[in-house]
DRENDO-1510 file (C-alpha; in Angstrom, 1 decimal, always signed):
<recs>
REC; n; res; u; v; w
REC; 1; UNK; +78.9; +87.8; +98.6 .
REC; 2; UNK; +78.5; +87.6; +102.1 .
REC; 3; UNK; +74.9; +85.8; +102.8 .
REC; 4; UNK; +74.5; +84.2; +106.1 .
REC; 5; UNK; +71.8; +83.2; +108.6 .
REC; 6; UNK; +71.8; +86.7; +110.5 .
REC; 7; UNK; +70.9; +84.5; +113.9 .
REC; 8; UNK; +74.9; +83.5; +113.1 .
REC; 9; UNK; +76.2; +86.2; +112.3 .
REC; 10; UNK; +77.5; +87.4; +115.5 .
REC; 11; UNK; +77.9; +84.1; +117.1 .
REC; 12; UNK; +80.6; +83.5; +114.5 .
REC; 13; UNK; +82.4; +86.3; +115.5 .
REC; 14; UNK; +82.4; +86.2; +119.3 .
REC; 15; UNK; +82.5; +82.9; +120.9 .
REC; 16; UNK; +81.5; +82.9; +124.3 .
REC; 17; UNK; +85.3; +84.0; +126.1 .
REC; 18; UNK; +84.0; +86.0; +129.1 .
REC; 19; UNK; +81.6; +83.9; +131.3 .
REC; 20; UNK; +80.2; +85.6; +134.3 .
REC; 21; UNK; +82.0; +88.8; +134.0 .
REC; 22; UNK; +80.0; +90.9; +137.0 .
REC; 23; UNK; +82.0; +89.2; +140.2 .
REC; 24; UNK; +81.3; +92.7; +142.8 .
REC; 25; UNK; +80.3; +90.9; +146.1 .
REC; 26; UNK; +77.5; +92.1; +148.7 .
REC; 27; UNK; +74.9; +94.7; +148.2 .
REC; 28; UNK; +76.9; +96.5; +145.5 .
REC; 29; UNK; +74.4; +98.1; +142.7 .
REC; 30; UNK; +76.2; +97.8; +139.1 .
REC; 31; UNK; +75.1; +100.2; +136.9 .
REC; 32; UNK; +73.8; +99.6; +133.1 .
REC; 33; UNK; +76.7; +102.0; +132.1 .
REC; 34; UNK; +79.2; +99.5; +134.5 .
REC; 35; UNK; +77.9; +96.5; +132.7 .
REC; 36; UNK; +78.3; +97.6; +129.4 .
REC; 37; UNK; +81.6; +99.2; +129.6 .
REC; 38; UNK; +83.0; +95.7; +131.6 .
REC; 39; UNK; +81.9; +93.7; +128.4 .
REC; 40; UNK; +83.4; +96.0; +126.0 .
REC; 41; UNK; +87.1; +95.8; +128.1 .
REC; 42; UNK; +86.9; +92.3; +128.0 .
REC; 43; UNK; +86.1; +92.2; +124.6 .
REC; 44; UNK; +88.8; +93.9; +123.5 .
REC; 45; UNK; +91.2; +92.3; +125.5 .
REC; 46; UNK; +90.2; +88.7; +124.3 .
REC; 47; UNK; +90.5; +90.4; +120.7 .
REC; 48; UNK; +93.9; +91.7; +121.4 .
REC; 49; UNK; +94.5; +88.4; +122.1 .
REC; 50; UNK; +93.0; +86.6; +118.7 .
REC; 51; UNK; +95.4; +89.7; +116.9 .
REC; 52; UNK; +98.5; +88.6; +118.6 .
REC; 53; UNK; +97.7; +84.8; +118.4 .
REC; 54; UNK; +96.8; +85.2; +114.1 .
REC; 55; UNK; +100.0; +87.2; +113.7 .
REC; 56; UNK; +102.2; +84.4; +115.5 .
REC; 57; UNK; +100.9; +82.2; +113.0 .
REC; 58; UNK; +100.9; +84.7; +110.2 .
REC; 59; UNK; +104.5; +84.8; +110.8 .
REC; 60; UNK; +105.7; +81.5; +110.9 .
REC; 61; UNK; +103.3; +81.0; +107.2 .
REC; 62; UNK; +105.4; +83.7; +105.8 .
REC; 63; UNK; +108.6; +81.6; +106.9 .
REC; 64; UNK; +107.3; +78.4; +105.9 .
REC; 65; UNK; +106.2; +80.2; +102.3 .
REC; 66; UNK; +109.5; +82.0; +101.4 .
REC; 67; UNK; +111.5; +78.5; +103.0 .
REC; 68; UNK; +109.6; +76.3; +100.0 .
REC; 69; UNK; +108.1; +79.2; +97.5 .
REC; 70; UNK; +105.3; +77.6; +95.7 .
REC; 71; UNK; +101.5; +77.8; +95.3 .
REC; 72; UNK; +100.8; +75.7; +98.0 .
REC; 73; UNK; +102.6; +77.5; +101.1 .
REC; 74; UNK; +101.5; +81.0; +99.3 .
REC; 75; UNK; +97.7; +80.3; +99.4 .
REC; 76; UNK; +98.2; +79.5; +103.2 .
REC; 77; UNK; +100.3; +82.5; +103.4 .
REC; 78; UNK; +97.8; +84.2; +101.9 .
REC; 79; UNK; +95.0; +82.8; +103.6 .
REC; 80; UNK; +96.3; +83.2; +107.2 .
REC; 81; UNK; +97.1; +87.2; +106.4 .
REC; 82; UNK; +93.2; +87.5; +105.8 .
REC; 83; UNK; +92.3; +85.9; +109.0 .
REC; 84; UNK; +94.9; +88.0; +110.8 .
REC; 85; UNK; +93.3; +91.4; +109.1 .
REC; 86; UNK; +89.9; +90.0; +110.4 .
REC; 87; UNK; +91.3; +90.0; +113.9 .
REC; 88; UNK; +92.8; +93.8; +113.1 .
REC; 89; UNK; +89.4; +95.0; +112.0 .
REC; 90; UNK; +87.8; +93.3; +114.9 .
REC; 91; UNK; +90.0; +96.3; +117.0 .
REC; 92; UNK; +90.6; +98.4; +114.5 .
REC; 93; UNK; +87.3; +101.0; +115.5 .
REC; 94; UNK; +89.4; +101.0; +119.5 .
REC; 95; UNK; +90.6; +104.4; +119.5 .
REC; 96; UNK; +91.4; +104.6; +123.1 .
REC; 97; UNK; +94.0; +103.4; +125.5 .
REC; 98; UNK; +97.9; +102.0; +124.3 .
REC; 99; UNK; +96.9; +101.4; +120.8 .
REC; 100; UNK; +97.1; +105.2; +120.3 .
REC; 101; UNK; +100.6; +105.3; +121.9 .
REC; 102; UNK; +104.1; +104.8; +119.7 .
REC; 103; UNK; +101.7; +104.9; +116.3 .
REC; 104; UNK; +101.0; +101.3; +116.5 .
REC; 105; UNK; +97.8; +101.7; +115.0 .
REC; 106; UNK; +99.7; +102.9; +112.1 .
REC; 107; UNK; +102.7; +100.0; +112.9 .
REC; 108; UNK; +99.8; +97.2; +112.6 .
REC; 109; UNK; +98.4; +99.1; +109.2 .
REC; 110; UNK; +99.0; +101.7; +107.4 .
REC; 111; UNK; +96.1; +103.2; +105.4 .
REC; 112; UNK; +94.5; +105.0; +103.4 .
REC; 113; UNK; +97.2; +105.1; +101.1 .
REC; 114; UNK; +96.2; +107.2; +98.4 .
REC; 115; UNK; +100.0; +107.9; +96.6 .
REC; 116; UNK; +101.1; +103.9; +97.1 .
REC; 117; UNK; +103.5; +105.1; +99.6 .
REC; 118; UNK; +103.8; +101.4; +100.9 .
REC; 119; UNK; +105.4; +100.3; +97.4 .
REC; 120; UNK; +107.4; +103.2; +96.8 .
REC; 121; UNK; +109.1; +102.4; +100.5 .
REC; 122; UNK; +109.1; +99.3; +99.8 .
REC; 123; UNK; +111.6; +99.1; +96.5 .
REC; 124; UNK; +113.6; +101.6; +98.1 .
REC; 125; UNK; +114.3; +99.3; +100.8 .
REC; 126; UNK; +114.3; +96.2; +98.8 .
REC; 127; UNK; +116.8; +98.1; +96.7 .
REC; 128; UNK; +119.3; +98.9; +99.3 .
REC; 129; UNK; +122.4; +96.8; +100.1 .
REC; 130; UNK; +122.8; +94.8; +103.4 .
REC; 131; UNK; +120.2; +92.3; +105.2 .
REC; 132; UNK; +116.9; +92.5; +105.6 .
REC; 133; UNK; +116.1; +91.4; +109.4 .
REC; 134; UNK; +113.2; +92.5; +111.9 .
REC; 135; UNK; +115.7; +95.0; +113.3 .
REC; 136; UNK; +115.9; +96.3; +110.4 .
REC; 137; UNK; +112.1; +96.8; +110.1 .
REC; 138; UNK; +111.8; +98.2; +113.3 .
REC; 139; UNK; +114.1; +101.1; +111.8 .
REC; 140; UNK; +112.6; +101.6; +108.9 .
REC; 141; UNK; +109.3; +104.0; +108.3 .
REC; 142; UNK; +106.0; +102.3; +110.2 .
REC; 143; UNK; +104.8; +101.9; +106.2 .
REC; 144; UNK; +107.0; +99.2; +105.9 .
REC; 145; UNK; +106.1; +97.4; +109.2 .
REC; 146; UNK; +102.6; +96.0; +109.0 .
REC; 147; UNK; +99.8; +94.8; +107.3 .
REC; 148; UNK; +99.9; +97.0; +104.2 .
REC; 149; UNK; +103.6; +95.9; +103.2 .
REC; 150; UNK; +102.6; +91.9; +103.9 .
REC; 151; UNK; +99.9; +92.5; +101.4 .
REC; 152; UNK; +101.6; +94.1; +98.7 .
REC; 153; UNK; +104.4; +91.6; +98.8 .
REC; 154; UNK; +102.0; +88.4; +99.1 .
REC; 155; UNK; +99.3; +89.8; +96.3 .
REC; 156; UNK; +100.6; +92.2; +94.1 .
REC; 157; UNK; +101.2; +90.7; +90.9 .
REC; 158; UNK; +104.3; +93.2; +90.0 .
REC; 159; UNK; +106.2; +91.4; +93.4 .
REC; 160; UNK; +105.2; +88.1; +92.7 .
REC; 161; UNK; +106.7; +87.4; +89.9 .
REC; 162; UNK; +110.1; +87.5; +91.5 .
REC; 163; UNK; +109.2; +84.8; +93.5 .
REC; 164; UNK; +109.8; +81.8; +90.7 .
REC; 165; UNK; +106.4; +80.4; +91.2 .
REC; 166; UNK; +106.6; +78.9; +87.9 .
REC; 167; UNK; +109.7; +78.9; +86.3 .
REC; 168; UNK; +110.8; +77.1; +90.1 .
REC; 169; UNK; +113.5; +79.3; +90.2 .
REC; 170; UNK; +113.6; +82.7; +92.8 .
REC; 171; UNK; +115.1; +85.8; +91.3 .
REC; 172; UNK; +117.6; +87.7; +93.2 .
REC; 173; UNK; +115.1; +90.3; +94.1 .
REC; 174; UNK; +112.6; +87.3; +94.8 .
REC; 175; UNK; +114.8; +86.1; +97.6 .
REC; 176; UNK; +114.6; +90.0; +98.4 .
REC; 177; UNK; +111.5; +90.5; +99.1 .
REC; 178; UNK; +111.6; +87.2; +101.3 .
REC; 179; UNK; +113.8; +88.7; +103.6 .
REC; 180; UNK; +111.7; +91.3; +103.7 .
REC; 181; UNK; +108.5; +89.2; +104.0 .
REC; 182; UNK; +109.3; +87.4; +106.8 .
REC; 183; UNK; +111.4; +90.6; +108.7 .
REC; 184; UNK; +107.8; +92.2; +108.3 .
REC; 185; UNK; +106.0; +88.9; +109.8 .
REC; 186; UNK; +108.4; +88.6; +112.5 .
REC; 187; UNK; +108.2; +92.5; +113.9 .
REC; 188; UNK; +105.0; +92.4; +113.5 .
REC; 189; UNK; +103.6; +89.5; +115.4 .
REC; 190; UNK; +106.1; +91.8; +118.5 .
REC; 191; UNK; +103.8; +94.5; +117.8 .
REC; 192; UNK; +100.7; +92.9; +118.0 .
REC; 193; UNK; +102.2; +91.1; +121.4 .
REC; 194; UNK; +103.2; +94.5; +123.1 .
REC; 195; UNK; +99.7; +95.8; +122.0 .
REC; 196; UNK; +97.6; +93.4; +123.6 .
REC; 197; UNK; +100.4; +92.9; +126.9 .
REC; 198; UNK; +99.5; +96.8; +127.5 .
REC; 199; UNK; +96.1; +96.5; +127.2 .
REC; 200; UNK; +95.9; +93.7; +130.1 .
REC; 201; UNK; +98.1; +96.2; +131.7 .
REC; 202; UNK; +96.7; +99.3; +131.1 .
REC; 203; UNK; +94.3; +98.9; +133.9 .
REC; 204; UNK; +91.4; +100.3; +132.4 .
REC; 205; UNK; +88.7; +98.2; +132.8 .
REC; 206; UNK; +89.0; +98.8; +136.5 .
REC; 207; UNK; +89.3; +102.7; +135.8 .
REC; 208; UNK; +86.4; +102.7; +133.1 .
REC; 209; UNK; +84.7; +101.0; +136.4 .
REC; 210; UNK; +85.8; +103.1; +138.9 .
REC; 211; UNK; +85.1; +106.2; +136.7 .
REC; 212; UNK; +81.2; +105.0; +135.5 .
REC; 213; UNK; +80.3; +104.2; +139.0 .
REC; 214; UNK; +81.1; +108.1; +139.8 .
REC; 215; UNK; +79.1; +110.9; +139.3 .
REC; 216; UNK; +79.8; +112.9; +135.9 .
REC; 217; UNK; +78.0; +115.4; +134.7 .
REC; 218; UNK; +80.4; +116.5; +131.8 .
REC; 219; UNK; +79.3; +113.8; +129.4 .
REC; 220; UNK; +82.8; +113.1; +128.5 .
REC; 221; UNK; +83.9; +109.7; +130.8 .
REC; 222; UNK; +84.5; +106.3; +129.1 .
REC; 223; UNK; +80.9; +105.9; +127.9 .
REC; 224; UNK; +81.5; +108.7; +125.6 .
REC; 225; UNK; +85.6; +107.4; +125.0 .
REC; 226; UNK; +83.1; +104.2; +123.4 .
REC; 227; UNK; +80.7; +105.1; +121.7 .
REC; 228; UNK; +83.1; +107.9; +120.3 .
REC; 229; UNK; +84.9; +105.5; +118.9 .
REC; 230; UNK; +82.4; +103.0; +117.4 .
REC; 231; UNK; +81.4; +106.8; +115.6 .
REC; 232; UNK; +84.6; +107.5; +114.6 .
REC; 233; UNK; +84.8; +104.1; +112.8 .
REC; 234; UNK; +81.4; +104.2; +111.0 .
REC; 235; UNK; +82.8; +107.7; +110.0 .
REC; 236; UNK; +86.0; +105.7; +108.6 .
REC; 237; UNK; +83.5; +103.0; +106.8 .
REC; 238; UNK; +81.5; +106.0; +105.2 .
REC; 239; UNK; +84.5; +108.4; +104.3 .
REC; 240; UNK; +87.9; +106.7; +104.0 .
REC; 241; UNK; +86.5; +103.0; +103.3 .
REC; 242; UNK; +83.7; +103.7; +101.0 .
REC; 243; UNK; +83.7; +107.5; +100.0 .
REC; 244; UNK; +87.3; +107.5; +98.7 .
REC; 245; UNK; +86.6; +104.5; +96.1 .
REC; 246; UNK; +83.2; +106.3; +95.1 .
REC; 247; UNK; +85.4; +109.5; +94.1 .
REC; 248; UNK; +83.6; +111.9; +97.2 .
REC; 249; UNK; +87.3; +112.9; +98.6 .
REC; 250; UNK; +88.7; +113.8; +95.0 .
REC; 251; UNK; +88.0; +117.5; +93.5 .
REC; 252; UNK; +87.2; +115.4; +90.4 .
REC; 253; UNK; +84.6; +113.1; +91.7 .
REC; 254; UNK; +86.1; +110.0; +90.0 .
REC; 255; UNK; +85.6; +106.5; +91.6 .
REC; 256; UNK; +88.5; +105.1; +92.2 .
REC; 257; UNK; +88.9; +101.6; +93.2 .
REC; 258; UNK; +92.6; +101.4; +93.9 .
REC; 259; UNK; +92.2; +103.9; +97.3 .
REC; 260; UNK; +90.0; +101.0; +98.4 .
REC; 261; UNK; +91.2; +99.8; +101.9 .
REC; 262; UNK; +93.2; +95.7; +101.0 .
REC; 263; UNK; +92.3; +96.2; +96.7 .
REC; 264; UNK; +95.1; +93.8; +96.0 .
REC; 265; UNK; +93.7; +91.0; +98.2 .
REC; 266; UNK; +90.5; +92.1; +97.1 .
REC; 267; UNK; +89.1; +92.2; +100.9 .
REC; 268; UNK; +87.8; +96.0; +101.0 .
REC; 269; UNK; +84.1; +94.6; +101.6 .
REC; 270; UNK; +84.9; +91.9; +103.8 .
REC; 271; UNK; +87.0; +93.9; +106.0 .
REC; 272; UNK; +83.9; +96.5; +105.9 .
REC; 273; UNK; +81.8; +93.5; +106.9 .
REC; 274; UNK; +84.1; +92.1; +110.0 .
REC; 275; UNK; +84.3; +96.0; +111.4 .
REC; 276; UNK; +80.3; +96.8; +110.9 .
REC; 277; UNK; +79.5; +93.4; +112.6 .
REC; 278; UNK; +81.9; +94.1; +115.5 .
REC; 279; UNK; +80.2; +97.2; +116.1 .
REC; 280; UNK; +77.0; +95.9; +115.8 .
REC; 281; UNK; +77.9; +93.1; +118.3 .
REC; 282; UNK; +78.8; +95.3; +120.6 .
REC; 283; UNK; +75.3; +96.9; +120.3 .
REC; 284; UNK; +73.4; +93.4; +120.0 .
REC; 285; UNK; +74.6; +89.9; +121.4 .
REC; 286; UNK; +72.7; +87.2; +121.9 .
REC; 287; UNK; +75.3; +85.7; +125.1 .
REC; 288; UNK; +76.6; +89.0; +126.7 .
REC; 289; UNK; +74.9; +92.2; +127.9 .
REC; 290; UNK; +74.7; +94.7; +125.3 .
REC; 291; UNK; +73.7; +98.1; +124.3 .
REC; 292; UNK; +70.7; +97.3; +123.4 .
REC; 293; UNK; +69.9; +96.0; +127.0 .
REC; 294; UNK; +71.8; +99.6; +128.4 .
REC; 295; UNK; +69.2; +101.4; +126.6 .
REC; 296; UNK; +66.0; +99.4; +127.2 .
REC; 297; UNK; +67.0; +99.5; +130.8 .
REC; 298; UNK; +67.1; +103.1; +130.4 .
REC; 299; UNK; +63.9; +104.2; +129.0 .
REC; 300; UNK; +65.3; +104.2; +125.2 .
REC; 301; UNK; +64.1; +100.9; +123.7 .
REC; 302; UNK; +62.6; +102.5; +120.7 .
REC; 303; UNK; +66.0; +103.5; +119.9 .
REC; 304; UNK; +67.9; +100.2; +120.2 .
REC; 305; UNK; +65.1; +99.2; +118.0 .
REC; 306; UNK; +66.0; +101.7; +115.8 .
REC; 307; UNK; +69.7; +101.1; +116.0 .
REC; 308; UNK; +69.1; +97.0; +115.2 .
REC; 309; UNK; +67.2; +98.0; +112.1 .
REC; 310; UNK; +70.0; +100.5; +110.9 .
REC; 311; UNK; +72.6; +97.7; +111.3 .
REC; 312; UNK; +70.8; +95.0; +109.9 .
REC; 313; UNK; +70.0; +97.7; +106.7 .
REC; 314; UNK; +73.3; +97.9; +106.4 .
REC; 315; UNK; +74.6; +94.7; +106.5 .
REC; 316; UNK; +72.4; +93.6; +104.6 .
REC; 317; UNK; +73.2; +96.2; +101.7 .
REC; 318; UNK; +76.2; +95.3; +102.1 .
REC; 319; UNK; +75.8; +91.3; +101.3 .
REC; 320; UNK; +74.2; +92.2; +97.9 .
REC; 321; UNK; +77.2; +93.5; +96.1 .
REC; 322; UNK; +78.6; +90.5; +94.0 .
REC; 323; UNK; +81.6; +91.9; +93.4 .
REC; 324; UNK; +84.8; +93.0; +94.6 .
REC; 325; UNK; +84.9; +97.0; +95.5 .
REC; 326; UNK; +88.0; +97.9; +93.4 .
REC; 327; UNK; +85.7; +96.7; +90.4 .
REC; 328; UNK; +82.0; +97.5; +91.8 .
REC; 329; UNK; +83.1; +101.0; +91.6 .
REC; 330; UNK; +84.0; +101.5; +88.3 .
REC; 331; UNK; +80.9; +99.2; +87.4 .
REC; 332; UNK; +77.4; +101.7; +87.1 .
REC; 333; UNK; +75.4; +98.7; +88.4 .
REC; 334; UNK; +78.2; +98.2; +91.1 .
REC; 335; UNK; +78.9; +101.6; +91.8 .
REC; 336; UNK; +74.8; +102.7; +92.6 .
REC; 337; UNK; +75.2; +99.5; +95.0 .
REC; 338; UNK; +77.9; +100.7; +97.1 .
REC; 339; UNK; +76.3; +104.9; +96.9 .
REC; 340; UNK; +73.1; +102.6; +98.6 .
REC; 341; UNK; +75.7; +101.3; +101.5 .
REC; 342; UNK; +77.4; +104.3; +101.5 .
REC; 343; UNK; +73.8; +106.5; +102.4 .
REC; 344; UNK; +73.1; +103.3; +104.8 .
REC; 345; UNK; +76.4; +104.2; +106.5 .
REC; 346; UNK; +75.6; +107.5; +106.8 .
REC; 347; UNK; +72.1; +106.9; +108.3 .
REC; 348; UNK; +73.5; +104.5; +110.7 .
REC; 349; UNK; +76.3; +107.5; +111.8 .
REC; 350; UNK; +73.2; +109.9; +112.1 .
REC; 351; UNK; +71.3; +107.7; +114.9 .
REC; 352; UNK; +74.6; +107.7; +116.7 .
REC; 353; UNK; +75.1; +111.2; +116.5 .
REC; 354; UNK; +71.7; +112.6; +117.0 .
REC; 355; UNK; +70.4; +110.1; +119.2 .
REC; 356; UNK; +72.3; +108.0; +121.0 .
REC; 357; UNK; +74.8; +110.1; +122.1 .
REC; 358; UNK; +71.9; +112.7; +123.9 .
REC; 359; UNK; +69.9; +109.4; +125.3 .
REC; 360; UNK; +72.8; +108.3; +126.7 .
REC; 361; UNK; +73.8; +111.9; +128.4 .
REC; 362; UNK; +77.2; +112.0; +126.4 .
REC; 363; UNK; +79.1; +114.8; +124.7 .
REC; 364; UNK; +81.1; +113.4; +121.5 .
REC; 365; UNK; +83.6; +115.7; +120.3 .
REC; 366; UNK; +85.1; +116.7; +116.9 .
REC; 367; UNK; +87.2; +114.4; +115.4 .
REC; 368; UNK; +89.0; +114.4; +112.1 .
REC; 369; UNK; +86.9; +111.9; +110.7 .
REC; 370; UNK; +83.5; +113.6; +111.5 .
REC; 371; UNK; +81.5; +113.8; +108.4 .
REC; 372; UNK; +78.9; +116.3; +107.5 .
</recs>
C-alpha cells in the first residue's frame, strides 16, 4: 500500500528547512548530544509550523465545502483533513514542552476512543438549540474540538447523509452539522496557531543547549526528555495503534477494527506510516545530523546499525498490508500481517529500551504507555 523508493522516503518528509543550524562562534566545542538535540528543536518547530499552516487551509476547505455542499468541495475537504493529520502525526510522538499544557494534545485529537465518545458529544451538541460558532467549540468538551470530530462529520456515512449530496438539497440537521464543521475548523486552526507560537517561545532549544552542554550525571536531561518520547510513541504504535485493533487490550481477545486510530477515513496505517518514518528520520537523515551520527561518534555504530535495520523491518512490514486496518483485522490473512508489524514494533521498542537508552547514559522512566 505504501511502496516507495526507501532512498525517498525521508526526503519526502523533511525538506531541507534548517540550513546551517550550528552558528556558536570561536573555539566553542559542540557536543554530539548539542547537535542532535538542536536538530530535533528545529524540527519540531518547522513542523509546528506545517500543523498550523495545513489547519489554516483545512479550515477555509471546510468553509468553502459546507458554502457549496457537493462532491467536489468534500473530496478537497476531505483530502486537505489527511494532509493536516499528516502534519499532526509528524508531532504527535512530542511529549514535552507546551503541547502538554491546557490538554491541547487532546484539543488537536482526541483518541483512542474506544466507547465513540466523539459521536455521542457530537449529536448532543448538534441537538441543542442556539448557534453553533468557534466560541462555542471552545466551551464545549475538547472531544468536540479537533481532529476526531472533523473526521466523523466529513466521513461517517451516518452524518453525511444530511448533507444533500445527492438529492441537492441540505437537511436541517445537514446545515447542523456545517455549523458545526466549520466552528471545529475555525478553533482549531487557533489551536494549532497557539501551539506552534509557544513553542518558538518556549525557549527550549536554547535550554535543551544550555542544559546538554552541562554536566549531568542523573541520566534524566533533554536527551532522555527525547528519546523518552520517540519510546513513548513506538509504545502508542504497538499498544493503542496496533494492539487495540488486534483484540490485545480486550479481556476477550477479539480484533476489533473500529478502535483503530482514523477507521472512518481509513488512514490508521498511513498515519502509523507518517509517525514511524518521523521517528526514524530523526534517527537517520540523509541532509541533517542524526542519531545515527550521535552514536557512531560515540563508540555505538553497531547499534545505529542495528536501529536502521529495525526501522527499515518495520516499515517495510508495514507497506505489505494491502488493505485498510479496520478490515485487515478481521481478515486471517490480514490479521497475521499486522501480528508480524505488531512483533516488529515491539522489537524496535526493545533496542530503544535495552540499548539505546544505556549507550546513550540515559534513565527513561515509567510511563503509562510502557509495554511489557
Amino acid at each position: 500500500m505504501y511502496r516507495r523508493p526507501m532512498g525517498k522516503l525521508i526526503r519526502s518528509f523533511y525538506p531541507a528547512l534548517w540550513g546551517v543550524l550550528l552558528l556558536l562562534t570561536g573555539c566553542e566545542q559542540v557536543s554530539p548530544q548539542q547537535q542532535w538535540l538542536q536538530v530535533v528543536a528545529d524540527r519540531i518547530a518547522a513542523d509546528y509550523g506545517d500543523l498550523q499552516r495545513q489547519a489554516g487551509t483545512l479550515s477555509v476547505t471546510l468553509q468553502n465545502y459546507c458554502a457549496s455542499p457537493a462532491p467536489e468541495p468534500l473530496a478537497a475537504a476531505r483530502d486537505q483533513w489527511r494532509q493536516t493529520m499528516d502534519a499532526w502525526q509528524r508531532v504527535q510522538w512530542v511529549r514535552f514542552g507546551p503541547i502538554t499544557e491546557n490538554n491541547d494534545d487532546w484539543k488537536i485529537q482526541f483518541w483512542p476512543d474506544q466507547k465513540n465518545i466523539v459521536s455521542r458529544k457530537a449529536q448532543r451538541l448538534l441537538n441543542t438549540e442556539g448557534p453553533i460558532d468557534a466560541a462555542r467549540v471552545a466551551d464545549a468538551s475538547v472531544v468536540l474540538q479537533g481532529l476526531s470530530a472533523l473526521e466523523l462529520l466529513l466521513f461517517d456515512p451516518d452524518y453525511m447523509a444530511n448533507y444533500g449530496l445527492e438529492s441537492g438539497e441540505q437537511t436541517p440537521q445537514g446545515r447542523r452539522q456545517c455549523e458545526l464543521i466549520t466552528a471545529i475548523g475555525k478553533h482549531f486552526a487557533g489551536t494549532t496557531t497557539r501551539v506552534h507560537q509557544a513553542w518558538v517561545d518556549s525557549g527550549i532549544r536554547q535550554q535543551w543547549q544550555e542544559t546538554s552542554a552541562a554536566p549531568d550525571h542523573s541520566g534524566k536531561g533533554p536527551m532522555a526528555e527525547v528519546v523518552g518520547a520517540m519510546l513513548s510513541q513506538l509504545e502508542i504504535i504497538k499498544t493503542d495503534k496496533l494492539g487495540a485493533p488486534l483484540g490485545y487490550k480486550s479481556r476477550s481477545h477479539t480484533p476489533n477494527g473500529y478502535f483503530s486510530e482514523s477507521w472512518r477515513s481509513q488512514s490508521s496505517l498511513r498515519n502509523i506510516w507518517v509517525s514511524l518514518q518521523t521517528l526514524y528520520s530523526l534517527a537517520k537523515h540523509p541532509e541533517h545530523y542524526d542519531l545515527e551520527q550521535l552514536l557512531q561518534q560515540t563508540g555505538h555504530g553497531e547499534l545505529a546499525a542495528d536501529l536502521d535495520m529495525a526501522f527499515a523491518v518495520a516499515l517495510q512490514t508495514l507497506a505489505d498490508i494491502q488493505q485498510p486496518l479496520v478490515t485487515a483485522v478481521a481478515d486471517s490473512t490480514g490479521r497475521q500481517q499486522v501480528v508480524v508489524l505488531h512483533q516488529a514494533i515491539a522489537q524496535l521498542n526493545s533496542r530503544f529500551k535495552q540499548q539505546l537508552a544505556p549507550a546513550l547514559g540515559i534513565s527513561l522512566g515509567f510511563n503509562a504507555n510502557d509495554g511489557d
